[in-house]
N, CA and C atoms as an extended XYZ file, in Angstrom:
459
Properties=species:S:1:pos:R:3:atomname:S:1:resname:S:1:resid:I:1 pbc="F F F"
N       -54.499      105.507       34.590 N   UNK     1
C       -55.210      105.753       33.349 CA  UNK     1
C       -54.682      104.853       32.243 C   UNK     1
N       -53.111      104.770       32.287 N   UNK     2
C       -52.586      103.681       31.251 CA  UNK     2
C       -53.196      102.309       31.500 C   UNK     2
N       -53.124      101.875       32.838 N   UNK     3
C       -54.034      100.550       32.691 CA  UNK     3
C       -55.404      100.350       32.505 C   UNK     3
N       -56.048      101.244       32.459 N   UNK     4
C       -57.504      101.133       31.940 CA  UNK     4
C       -57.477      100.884       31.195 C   UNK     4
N       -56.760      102.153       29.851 N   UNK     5
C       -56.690      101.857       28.578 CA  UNK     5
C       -56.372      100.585       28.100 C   UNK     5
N       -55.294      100.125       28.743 N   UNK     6
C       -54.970       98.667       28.490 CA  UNK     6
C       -55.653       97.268       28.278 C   UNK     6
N       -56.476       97.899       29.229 N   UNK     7
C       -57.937       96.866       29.715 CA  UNK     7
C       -58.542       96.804       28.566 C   UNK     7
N       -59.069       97.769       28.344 N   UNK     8
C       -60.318       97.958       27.592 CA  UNK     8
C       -59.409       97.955       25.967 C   UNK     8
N       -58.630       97.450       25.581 N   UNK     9
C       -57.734       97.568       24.410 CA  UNK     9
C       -58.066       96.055       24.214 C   UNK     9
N       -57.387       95.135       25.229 N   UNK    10
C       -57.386       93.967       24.878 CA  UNK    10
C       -58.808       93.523       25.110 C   UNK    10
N       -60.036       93.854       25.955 N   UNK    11
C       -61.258       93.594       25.677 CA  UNK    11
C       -61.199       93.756       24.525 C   UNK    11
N       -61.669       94.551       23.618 N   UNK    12
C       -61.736       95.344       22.642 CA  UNK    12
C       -61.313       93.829       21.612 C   UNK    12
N       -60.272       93.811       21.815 N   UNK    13
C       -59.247       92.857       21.164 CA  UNK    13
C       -59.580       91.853       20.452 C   UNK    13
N       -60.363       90.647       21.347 N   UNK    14
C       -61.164       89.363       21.664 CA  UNK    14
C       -62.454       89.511       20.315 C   UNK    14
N       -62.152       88.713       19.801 N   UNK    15
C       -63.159       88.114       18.915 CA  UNK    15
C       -63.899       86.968       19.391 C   UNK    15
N       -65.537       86.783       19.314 N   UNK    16
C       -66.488       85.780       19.986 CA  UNK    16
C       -66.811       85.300       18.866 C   UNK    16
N       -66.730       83.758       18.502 N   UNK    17
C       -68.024       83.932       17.596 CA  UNK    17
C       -68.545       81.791       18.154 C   UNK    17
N       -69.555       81.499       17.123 N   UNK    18
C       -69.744       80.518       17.668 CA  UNK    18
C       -70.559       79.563       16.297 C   UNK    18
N       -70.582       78.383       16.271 N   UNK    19
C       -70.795       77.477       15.643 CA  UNK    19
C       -72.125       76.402       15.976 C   UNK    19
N       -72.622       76.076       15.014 N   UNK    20
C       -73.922       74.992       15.319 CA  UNK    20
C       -73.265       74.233       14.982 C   UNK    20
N       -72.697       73.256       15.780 N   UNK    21
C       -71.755       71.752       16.082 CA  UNK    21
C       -73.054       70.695       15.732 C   UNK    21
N       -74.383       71.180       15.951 N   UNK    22
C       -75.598       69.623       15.552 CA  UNK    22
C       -75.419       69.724       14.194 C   UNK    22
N       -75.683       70.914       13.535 N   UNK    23
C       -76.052       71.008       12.229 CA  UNK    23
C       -74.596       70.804       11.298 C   UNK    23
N       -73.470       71.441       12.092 N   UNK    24
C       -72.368       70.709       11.046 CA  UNK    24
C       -72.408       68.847       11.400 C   UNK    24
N       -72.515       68.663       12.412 N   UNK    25
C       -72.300       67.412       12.715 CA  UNK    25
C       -73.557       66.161       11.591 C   UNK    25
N       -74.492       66.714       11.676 N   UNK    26
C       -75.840       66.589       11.155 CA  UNK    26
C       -75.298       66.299        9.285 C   UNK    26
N       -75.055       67.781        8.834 N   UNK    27
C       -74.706       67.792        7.612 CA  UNK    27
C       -73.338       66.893        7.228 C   UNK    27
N       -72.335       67.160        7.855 N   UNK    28
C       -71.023       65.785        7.353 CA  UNK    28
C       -71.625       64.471        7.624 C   UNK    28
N       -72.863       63.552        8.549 N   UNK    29
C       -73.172       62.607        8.524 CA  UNK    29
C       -73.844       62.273        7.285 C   UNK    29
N       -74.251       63.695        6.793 N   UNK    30
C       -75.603       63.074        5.608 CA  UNK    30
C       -74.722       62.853        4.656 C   UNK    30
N       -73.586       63.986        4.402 N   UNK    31
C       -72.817       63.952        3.271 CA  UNK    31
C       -71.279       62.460        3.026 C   UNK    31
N       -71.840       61.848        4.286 N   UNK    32
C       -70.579       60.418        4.433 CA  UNK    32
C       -71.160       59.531        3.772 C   UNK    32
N       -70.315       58.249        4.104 N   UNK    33
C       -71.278       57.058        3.436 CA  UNK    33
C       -71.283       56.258        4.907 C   UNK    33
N       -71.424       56.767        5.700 N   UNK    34
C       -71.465       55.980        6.972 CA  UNK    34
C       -72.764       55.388        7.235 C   UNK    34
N       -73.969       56.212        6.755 N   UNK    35
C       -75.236       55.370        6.619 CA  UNK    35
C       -75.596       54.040        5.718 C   UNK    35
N       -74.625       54.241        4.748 N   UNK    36
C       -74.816       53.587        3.683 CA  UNK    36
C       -74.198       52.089        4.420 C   UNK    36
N       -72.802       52.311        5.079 N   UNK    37
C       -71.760       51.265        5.553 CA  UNK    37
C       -72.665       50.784        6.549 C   UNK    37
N       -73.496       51.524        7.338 N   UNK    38
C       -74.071       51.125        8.239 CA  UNK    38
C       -74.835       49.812        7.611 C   UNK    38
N       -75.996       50.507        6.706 N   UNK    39
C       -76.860       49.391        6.305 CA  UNK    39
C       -76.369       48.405        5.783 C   UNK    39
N       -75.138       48.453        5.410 N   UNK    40
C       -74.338       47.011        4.879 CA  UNK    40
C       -74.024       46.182        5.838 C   UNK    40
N       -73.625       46.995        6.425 N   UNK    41
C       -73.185       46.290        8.329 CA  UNK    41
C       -74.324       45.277        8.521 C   UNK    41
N       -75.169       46.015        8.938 N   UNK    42
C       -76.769       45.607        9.584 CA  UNK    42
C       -77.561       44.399        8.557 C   UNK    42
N       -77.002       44.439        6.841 N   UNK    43
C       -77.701       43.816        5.978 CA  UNK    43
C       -77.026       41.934        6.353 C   UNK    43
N       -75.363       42.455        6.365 N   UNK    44
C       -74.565       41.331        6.686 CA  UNK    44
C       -75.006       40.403        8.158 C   UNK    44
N       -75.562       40.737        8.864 N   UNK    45
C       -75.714       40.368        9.965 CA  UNK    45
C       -77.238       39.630       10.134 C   UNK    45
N       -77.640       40.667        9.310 N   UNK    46
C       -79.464       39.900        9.301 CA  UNK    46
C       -79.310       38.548        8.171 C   UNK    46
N       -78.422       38.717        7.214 N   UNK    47
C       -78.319       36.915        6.907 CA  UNK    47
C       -77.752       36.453        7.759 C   UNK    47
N       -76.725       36.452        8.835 N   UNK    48
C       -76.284       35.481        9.490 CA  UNK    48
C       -77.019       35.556       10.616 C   UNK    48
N       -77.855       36.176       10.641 N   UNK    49
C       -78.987       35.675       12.184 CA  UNK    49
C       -79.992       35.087       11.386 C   UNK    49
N       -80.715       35.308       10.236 N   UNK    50
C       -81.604       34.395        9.811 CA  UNK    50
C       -81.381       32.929        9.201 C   UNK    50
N       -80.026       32.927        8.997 N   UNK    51
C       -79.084       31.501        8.902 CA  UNK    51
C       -79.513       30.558       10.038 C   UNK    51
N       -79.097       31.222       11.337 N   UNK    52
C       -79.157       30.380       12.477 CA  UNK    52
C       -80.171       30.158       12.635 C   UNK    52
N       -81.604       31.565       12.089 N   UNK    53
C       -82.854       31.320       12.777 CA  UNK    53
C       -83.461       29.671       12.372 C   UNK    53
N       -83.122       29.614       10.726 N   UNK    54
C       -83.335       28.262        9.919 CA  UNK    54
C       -83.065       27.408       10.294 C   UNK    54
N       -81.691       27.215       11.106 N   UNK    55
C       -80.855       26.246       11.446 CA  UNK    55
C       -81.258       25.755       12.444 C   UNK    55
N       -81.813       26.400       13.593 N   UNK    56
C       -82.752       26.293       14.694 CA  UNK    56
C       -83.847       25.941       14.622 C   UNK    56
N       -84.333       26.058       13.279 N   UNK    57
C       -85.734       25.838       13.074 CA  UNK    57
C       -86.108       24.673       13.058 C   UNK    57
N       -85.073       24.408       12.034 N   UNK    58
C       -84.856       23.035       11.216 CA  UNK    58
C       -84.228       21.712       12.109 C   UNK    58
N       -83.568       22.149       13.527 N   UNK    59
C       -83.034       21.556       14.246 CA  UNK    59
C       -84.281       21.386       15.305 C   UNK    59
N       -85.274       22.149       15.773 N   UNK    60
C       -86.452       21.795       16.497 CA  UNK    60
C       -87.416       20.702       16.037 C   UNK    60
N       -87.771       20.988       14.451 N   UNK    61
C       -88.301       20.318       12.807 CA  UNK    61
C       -88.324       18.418       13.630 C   UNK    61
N       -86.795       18.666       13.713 N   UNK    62
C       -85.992       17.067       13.598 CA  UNK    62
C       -86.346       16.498       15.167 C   UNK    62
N       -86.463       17.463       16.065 N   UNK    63
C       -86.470       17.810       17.240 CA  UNK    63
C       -87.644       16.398       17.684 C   UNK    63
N       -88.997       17.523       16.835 N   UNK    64
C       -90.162       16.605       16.737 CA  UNK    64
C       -90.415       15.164       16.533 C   UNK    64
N       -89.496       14.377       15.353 N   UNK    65
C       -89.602       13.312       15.158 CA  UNK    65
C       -89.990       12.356       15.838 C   UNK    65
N       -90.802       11.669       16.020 N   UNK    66
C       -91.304       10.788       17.219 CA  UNK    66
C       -90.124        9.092       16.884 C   UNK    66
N       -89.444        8.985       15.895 N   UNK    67
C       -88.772        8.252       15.494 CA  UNK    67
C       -87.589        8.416       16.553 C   UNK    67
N       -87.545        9.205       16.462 N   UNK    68
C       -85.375        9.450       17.234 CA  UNK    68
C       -85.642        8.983       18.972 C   UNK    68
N       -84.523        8.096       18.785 N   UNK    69
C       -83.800        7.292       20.062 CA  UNK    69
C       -83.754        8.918       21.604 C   UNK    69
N       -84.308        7.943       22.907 N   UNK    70
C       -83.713        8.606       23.635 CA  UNK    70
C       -82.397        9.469       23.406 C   UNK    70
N       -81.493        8.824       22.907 N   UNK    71
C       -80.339        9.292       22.081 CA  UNK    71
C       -79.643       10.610       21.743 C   UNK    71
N       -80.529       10.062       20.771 N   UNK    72
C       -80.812       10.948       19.430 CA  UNK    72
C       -81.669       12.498       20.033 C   UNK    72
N       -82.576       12.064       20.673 N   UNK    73
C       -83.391       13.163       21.105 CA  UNK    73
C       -82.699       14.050       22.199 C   UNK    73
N       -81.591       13.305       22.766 N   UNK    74
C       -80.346       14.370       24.002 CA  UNK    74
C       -80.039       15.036       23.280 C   UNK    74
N       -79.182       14.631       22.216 N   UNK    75
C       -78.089       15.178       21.301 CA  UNK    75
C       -78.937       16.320       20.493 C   UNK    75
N       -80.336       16.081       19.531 N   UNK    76
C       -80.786       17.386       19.287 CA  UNK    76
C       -81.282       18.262       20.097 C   UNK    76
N       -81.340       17.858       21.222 N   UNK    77
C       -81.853       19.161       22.124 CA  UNK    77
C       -80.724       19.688       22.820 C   UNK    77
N       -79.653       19.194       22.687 N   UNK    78
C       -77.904       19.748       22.968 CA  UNK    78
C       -77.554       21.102       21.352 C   UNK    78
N       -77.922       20.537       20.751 N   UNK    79
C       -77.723       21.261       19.152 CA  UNK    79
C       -78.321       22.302       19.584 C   UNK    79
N       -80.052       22.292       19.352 N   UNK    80
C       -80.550       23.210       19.484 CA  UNK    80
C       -80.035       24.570       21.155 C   UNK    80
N       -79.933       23.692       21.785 N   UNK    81
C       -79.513       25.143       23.158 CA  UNK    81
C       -78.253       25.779       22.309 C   UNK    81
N       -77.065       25.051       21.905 N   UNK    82
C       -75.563       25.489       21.626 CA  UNK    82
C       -76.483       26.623       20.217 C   UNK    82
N       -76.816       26.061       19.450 N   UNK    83
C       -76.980       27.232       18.221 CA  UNK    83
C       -77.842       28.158       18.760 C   UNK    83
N       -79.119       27.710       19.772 N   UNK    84
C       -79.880       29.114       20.374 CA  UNK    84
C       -78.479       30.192       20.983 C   UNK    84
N       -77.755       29.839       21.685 N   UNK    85
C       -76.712       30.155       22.704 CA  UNK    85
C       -75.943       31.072       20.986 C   UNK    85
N       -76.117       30.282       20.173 N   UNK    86
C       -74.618       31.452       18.952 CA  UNK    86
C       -75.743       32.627       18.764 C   UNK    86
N       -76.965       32.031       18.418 N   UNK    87
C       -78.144       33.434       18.236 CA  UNK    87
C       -78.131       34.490       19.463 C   UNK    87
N       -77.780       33.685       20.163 N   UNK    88
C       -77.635       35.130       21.353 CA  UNK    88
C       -76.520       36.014       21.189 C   UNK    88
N       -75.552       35.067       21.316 N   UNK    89
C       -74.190       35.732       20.870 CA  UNK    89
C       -73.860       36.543       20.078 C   UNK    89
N       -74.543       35.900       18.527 N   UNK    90
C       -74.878       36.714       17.317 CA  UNK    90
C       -75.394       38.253       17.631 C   UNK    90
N       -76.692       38.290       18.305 N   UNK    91
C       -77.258       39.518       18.199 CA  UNK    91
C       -76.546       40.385       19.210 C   UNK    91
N       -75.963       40.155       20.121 N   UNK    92
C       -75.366       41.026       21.249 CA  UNK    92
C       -73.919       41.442       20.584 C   UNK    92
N       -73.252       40.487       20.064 N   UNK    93
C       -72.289       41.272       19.012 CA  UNK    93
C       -72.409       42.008       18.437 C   UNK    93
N       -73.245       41.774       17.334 N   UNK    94
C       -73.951       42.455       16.117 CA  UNK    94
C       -74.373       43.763       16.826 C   UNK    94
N       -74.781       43.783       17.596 N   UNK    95
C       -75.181       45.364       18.097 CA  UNK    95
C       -74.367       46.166       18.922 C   UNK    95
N       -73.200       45.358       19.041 N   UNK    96
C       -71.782       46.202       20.093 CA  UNK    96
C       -70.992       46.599       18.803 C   UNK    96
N       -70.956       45.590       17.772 N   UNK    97
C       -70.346       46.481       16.664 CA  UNK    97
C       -71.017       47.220       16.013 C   UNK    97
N       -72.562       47.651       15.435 N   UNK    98
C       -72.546       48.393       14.672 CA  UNK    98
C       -73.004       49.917       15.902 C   UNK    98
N       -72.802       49.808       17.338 N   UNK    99
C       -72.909       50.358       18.077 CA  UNK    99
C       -71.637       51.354       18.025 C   UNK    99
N       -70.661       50.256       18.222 N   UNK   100
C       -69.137       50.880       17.930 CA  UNK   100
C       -68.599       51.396       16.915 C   UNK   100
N       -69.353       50.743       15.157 N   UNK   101
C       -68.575       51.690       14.324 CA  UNK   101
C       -69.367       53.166       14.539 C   UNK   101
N       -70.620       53.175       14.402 N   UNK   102
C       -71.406       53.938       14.730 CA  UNK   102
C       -70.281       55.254       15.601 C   UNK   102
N       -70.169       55.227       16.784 N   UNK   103
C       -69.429       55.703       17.955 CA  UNK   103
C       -68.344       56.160       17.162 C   UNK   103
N       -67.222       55.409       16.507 N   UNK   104
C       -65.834       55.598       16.013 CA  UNK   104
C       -66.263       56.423       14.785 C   UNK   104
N       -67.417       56.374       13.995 N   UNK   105
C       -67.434       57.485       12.820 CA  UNK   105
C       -67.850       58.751       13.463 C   UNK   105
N       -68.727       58.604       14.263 N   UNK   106
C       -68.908       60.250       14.375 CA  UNK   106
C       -67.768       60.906       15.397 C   UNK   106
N       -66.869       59.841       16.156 N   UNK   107
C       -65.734       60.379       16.561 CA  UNK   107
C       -64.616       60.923       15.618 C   UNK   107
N       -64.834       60.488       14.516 N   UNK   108
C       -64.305       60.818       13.413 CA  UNK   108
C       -64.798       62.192       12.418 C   UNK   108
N       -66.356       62.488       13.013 N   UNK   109
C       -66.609       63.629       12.316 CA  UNK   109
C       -66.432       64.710       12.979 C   UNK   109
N       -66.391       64.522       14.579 N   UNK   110
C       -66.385       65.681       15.328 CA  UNK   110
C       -65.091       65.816       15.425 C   UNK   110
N       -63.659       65.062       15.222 N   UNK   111
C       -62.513       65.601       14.725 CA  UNK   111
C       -62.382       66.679       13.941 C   UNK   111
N       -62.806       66.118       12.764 N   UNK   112
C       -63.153       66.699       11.268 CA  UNK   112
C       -63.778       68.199       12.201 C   UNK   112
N       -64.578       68.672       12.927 N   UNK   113
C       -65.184       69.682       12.798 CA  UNK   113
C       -64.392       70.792       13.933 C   UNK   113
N       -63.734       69.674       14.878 N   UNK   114
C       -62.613       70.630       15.703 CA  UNK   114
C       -61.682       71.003       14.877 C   UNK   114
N       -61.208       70.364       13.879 N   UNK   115
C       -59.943       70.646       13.436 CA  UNK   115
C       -60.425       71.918       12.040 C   UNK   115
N       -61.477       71.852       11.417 N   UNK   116
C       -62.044       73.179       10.815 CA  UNK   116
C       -62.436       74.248       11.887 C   UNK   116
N       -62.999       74.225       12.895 N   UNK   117
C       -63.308       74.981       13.388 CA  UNK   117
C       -61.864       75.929       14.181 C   UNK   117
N       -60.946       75.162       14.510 N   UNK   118
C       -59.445       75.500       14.744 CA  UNK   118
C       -59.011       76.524       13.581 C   UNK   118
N       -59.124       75.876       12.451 N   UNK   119
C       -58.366       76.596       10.700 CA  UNK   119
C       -59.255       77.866       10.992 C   UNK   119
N       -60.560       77.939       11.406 N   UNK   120
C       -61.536       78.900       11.141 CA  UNK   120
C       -61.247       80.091       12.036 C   UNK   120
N       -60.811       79.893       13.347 N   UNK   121
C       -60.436       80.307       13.982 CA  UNK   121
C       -59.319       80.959       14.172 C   UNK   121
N       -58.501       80.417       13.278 N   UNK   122
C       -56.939       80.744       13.497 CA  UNK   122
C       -57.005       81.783       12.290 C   UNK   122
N       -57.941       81.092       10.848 N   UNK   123
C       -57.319       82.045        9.629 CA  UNK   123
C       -58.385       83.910        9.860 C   UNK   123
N       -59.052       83.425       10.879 N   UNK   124
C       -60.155       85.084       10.674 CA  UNK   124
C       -59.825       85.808       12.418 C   UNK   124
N       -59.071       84.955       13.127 N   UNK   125
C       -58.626       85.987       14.268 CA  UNK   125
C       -59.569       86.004       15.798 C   UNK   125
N       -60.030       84.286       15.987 N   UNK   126
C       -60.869       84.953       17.304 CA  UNK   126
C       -60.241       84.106       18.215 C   UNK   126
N       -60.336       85.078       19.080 N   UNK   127
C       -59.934       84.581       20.431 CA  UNK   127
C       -60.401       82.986       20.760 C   UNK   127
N       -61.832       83.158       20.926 N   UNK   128
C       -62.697       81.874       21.316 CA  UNK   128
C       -63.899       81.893       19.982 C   UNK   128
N       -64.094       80.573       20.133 N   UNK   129
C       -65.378       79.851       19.202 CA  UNK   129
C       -65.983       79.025       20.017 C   UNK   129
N       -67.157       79.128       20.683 N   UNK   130
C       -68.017       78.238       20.836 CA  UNK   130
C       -69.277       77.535       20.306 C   UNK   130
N       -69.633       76.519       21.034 N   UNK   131
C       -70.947       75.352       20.218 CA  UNK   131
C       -72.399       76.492       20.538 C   UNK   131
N       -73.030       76.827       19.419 N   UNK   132
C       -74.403       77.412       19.757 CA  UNK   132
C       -75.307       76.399       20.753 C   UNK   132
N       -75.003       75.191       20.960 N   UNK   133
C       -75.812       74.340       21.985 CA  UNK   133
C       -75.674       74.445       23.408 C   UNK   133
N       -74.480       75.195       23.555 N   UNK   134
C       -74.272       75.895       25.102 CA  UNK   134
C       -74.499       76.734       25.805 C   UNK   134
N       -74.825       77.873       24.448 N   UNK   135
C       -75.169       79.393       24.160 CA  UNK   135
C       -76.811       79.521       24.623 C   UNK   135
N       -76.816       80.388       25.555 N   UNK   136
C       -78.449       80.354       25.746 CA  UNK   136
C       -78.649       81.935       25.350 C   UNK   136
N       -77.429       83.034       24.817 N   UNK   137
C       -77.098       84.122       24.361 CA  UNK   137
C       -76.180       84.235       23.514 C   UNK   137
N       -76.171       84.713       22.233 N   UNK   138
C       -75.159       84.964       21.297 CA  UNK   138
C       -75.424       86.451       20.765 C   UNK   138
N       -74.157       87.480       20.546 N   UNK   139
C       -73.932       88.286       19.949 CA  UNK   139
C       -72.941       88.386       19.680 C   UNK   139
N       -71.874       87.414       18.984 N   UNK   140
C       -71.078       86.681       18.311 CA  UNK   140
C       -71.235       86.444       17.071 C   UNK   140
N       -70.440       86.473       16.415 N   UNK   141
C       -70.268       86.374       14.817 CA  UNK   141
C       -70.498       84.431       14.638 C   UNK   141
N       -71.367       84.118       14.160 N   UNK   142
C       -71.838       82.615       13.478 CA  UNK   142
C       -71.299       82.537       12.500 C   UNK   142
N       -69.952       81.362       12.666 N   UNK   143
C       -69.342       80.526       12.036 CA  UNK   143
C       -69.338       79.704       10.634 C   UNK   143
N       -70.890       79.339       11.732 N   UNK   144
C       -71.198       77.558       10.847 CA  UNK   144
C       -70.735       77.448        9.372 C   UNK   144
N       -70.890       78.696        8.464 N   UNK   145
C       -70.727       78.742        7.389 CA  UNK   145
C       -69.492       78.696        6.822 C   UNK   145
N       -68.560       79.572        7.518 N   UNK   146
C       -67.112       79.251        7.618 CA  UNK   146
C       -66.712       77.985        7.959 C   UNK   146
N       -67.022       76.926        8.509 N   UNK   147
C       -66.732       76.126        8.837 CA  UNK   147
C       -67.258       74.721        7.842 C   UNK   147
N       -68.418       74.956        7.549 N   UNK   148
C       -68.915       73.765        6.329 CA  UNK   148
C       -68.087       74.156        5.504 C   UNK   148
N       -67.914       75.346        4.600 N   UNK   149
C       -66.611       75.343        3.767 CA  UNK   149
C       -65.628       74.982        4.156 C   UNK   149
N       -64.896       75.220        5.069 N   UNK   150
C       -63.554       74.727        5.490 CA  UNK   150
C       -63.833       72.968        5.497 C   UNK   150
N       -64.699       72.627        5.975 N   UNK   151
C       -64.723       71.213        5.816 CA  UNK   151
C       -65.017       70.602        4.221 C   UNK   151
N       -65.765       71.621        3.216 N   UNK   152
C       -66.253       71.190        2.461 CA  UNK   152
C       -67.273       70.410        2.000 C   UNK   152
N       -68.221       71.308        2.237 N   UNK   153
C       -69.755       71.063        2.549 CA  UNK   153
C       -70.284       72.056        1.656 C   UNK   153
C-alpha cells in the first residue's frame, strides 16, 4: 500500500506543460534585425553580380568588333569565359553565405528559446516542457507566454 501511494505521489508530482517553438521562433525573427542584415547581405551582392554582369557585357560589346586581330579576338574570348567563370562563382557563394548566415541566426534564436524555455521551467517547477509541434494532444499548461517574456518579447 506504501508503494502505491508512492507512485501515485510522484505522478501527481510531474508538471507537463508545452510551448509553440514556430511562433516563439517566428516572433524573435520578426523582432531581430536579421531580415534587415539579410537584405543588406543580398543588396551587397546584387552590385557585385551586376558589376560583372556589365563587365561581361561590355567584354562580349568588344567581343563583336570586326576590327580585332585573330589575337585579340583569343584573348577576349579568354576574358569573357574567366569573368563568366567569377559570375558563377559569385552567385554560388553568394547563396552558401546568405544560406549560412541565415542557418547560424536562427541557430542563434533557437538557443535563445532553449535557454528561456530552461529559466521557464526551472523558475515555475515542471518536470518536462515540450514543442506544441510534436503534440498531437495537450492538457498541459502553455508556456509560450512565459517564455516570450522571459526572452523579452
Amino acid at each position: 500500500m506504501a508503494l502505491f501511494v508512492g507512485l501515485t505521489y510522484g505522478a501527481q508530482a510531474q508538471k507537463l506543460g508545452h510551448v509553440e517553438t514556430q511562433v516563439l521562433l517566428e516572433t524573435l525573427f520578426v523582432n531581430s534585425d536579421i531580415q534587415a542584415n539579410l537584405q543588406l547581405k543580398e543588396e551587397e551582392y546584387k552590385v557585385q553580380i551586376q558589376e560583372l554582369v556589365n563587365k561581361i557585357q561590355v567584354l562580349e560589346a568588344e567581343f563583336q568588333n570586326p576590327n580585332l586581330t585573330e589575337g585579340q579576338r583569343l584573348d577576349k574570348e579568354s576574358e569573357i569565359k574567366f569573368e563568366y567563370e567569377n559570375y558563377q562563382n559569385l552567385l554560388q557563394s553568394a547563396d552558401q553565405d546568405l544560406q549560412g548566415y541565415l542557418q547560424q541566426e536562427n541557430d542563434k534564436l533557437a538557443n535563445q528559446i532553449i535557454e528561456a524555455v530552461d529559466a521557464v521551467g526551472k523558475e515555475h517547477g515542471y518536470t518536462y516542457i515540450f514543442s506544441s509541434d510534436a503534440i498531437l494532444y495537450s492538457n498541459g499548461d502553455n508556456l509560450t507566454e512565459f517564455v516570450k517574456t522571459k526572452l523579452g518579447l
